[in-house]
C-alpha positions as CSV (number, residue, x, y, z in Angstrom):
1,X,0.0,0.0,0.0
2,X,3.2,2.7,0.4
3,X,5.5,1.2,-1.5
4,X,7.8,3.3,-3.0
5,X,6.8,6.9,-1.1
6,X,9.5,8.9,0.1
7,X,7.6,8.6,3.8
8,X,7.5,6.1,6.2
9,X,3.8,4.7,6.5
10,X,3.3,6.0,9.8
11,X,3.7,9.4,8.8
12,X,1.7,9.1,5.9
13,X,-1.2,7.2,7.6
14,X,-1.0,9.8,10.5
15,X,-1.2,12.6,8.0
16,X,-4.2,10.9,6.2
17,X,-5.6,10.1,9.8
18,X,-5.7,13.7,10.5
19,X,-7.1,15.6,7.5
20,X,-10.0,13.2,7.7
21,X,-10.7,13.2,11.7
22,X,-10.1,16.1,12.8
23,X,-11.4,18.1,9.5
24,X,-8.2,20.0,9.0
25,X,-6.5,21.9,6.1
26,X,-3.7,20.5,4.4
27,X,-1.6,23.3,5.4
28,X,-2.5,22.8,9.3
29,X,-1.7,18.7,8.6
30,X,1.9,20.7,7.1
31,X,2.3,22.5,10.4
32,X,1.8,19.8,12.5
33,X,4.1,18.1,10.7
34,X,6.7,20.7,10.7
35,X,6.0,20.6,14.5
36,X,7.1,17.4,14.8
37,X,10.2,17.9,12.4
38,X,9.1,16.4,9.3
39,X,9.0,18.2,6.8
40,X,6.8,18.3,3.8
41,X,4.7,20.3,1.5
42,X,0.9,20.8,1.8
43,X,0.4,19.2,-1.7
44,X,2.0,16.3,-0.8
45,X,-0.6,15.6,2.0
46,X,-3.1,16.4,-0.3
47,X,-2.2,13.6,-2.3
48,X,-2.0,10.6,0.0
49,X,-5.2,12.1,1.2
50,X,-6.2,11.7,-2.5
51,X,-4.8,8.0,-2.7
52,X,-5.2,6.2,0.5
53,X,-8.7,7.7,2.0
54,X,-10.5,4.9,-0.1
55,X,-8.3,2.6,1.5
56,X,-8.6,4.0,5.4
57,X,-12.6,3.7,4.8
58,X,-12.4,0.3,3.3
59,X,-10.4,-0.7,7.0
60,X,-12.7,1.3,8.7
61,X,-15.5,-0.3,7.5
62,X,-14.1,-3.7,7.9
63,X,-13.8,-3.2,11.5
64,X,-16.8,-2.1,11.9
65,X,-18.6,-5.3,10.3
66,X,-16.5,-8.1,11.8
67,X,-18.8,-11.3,11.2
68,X,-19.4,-13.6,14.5
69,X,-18.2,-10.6,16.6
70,X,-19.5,-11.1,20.4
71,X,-19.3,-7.7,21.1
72,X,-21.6,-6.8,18.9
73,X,-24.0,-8.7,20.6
74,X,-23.2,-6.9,23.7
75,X,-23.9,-3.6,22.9
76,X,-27.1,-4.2,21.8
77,X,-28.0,-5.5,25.5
């Protein structure tokens, strides 16, 4: 899934994770970034936003719907 980018995956999934959570600007996901001494461009994050947010929803969604799951069951108690 990120092979061949520049970025380790955690920085890219935590970048991602970021701009879709907490509804913030690519520039802001930059700062924080920065803040944290990586650095890279705003246009970059809006990229792997562009590629990988299909694949964080398909995950998400998976979790969600986890056949036999007992704690599903649970919660509706």
């Amino acid at each position: 899934m990120f092979a061949g980018y520049r970025f380790p995956r955690e920085v890219i999934a935590v970048a991602v994770r970021w701009y879709l959570r907490y509804g913030l600007s690519y520039r802001d996901v930059e700062d924080l970034l920065a803040e944290r001494g990586v650095t890279v461009d705003h246009v970059t994050v809006y990229r792997w936003v562009q590629r990988f947010t299909p694949e964080f929803i398909e995950a998400a969604r998976l979790c969600r719907h986890v056949p036999g799951d007992a704690g599903s069951s649970m919660r509706r108690m």
